[in-house]
One Martini backbone bead per residue (centre of mass of N, CA, C, O) as a GRO file, in nm:
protein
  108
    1UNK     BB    1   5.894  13.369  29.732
    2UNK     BB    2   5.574  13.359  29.746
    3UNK     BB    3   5.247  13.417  29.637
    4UNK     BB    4   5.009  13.501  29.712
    5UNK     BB    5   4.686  13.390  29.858
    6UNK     BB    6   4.384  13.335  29.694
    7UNK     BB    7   4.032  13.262  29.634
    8UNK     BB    8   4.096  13.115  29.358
    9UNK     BB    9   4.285  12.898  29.522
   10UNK     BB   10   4.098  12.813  29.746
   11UNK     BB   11   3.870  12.699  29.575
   12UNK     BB   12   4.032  12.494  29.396
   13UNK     BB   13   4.175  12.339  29.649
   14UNK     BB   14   3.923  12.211  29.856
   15UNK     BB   15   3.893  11.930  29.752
   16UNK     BB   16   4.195  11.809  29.793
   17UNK     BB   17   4.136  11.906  30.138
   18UNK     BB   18   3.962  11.709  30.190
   19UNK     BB   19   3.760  11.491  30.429
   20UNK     BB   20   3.538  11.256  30.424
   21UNK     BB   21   3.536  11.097  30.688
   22UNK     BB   22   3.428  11.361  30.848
   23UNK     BB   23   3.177  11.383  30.731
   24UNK     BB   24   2.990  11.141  30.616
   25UNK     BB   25   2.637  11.266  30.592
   26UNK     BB   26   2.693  11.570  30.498
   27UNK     BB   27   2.448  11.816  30.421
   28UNK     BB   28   2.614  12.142  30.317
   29UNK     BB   29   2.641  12.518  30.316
   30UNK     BB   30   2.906  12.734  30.281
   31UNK     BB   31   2.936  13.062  30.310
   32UNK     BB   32   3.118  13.347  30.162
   33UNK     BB   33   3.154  13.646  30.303
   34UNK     BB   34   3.317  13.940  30.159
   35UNK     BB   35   3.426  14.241  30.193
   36UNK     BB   36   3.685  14.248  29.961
   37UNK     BB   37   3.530  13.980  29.813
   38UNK     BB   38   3.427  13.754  29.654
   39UNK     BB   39   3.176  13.530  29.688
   40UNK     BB   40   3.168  13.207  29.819
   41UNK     BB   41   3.126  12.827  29.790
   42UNK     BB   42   3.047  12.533  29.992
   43UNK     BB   43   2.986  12.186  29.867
   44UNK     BB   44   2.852  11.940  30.084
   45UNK     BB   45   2.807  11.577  29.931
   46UNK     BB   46   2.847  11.298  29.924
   47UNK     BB   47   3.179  11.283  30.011
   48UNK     BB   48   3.211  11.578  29.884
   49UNK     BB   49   3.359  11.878  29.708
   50UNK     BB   50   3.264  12.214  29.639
   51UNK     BB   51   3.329  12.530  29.468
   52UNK     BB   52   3.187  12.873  29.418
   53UNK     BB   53   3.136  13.139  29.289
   54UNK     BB   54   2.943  13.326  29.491
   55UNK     BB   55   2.598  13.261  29.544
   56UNK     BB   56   2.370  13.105  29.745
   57UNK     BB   57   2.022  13.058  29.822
   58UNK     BB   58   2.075  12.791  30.052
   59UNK     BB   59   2.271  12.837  30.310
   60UNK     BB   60   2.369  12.685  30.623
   61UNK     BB   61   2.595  12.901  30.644
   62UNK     BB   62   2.751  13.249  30.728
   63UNK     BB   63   3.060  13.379  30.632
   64UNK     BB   64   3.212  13.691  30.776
   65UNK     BB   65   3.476  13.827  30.608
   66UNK     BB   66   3.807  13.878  30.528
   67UNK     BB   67   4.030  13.772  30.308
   68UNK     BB   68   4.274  13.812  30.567
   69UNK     BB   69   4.097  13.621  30.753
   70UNK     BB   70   4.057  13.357  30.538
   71UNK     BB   71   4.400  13.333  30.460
   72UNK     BB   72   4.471  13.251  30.762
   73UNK     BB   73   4.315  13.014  30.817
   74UNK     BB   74   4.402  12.850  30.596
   75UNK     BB   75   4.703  12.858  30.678
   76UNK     BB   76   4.694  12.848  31.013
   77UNK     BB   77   4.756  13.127  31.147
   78UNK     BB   78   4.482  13.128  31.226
   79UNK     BB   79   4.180  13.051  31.444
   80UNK     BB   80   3.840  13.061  31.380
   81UNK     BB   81   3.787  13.141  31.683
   82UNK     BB   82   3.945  13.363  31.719
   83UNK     BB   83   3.807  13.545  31.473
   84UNK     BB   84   3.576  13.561  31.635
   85UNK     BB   85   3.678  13.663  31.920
   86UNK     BB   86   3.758  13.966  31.779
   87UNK     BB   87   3.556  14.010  31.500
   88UNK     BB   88   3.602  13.891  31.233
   89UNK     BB   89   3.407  13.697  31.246
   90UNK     BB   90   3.053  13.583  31.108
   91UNK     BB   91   2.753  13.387  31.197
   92UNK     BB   92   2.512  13.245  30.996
   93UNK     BB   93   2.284  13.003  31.125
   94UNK     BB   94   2.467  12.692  31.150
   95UNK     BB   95   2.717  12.748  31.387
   96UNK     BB   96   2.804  12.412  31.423
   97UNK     BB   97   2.948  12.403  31.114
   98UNK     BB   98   3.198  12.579  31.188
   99UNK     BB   99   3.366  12.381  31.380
  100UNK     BB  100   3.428  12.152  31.153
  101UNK     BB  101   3.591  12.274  30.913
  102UNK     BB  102   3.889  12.185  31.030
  103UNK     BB  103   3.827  11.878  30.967
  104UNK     BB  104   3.751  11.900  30.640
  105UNK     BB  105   4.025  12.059  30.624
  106UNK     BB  106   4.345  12.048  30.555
  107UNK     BB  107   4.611  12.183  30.529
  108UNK     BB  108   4.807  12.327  30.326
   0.00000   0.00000   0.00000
């Protein structure tokens, strides 16, 4: 049995799971706020991506939810809309970018 997957873990490999030809000319910052959780931030542009903990002064889009709902989406075991659709997830921003996620990220 493998240990959970943290937060500092999910920010670490973000870049590896990253899909550049899914952004395209994106460019963009996905705040994540956590409830139980320090908050981090995913910088996508010019074809990369960076993750980092903390607030960033002005995401595109600010996702409020909980560590566990978080580390759900990321491992493929909930969908981001089922999460939303439940009252997990809120979105403030650009919630359009929101919907890109999955595609900018392969699983697992």
């Amino acid at each position: 049995m493998s240990a959970p997957i943290t937060v500092e873990q999910i920010i670490r490999k973000l870049p590896s799971r990253f899909n550049p030809e899914q952004a395209g000319s994106l460019e963009a910052v996905f705040q994540f706020q956590l409830s139980d959780a320090q908050p981090f931030f995913i910088t996508i542009a010019n074809g990369a991506c960076d993750g980092q903990a903390g607030e960033h002064d002005d995401p595109n889009i600010t996702l409020h939810l909980d560590e566990a709902t978080l580390i759900r989406v990321v491992t493929g075991e909930q969908d981001g809309m089922s999460a939303f659709m439940k009252g997990q997830l809120r979105a403030e921003g650009n919630v359009m970018l929101a919907t890109r996620l999955g595609k900018l990220f392969s699983g697992a």
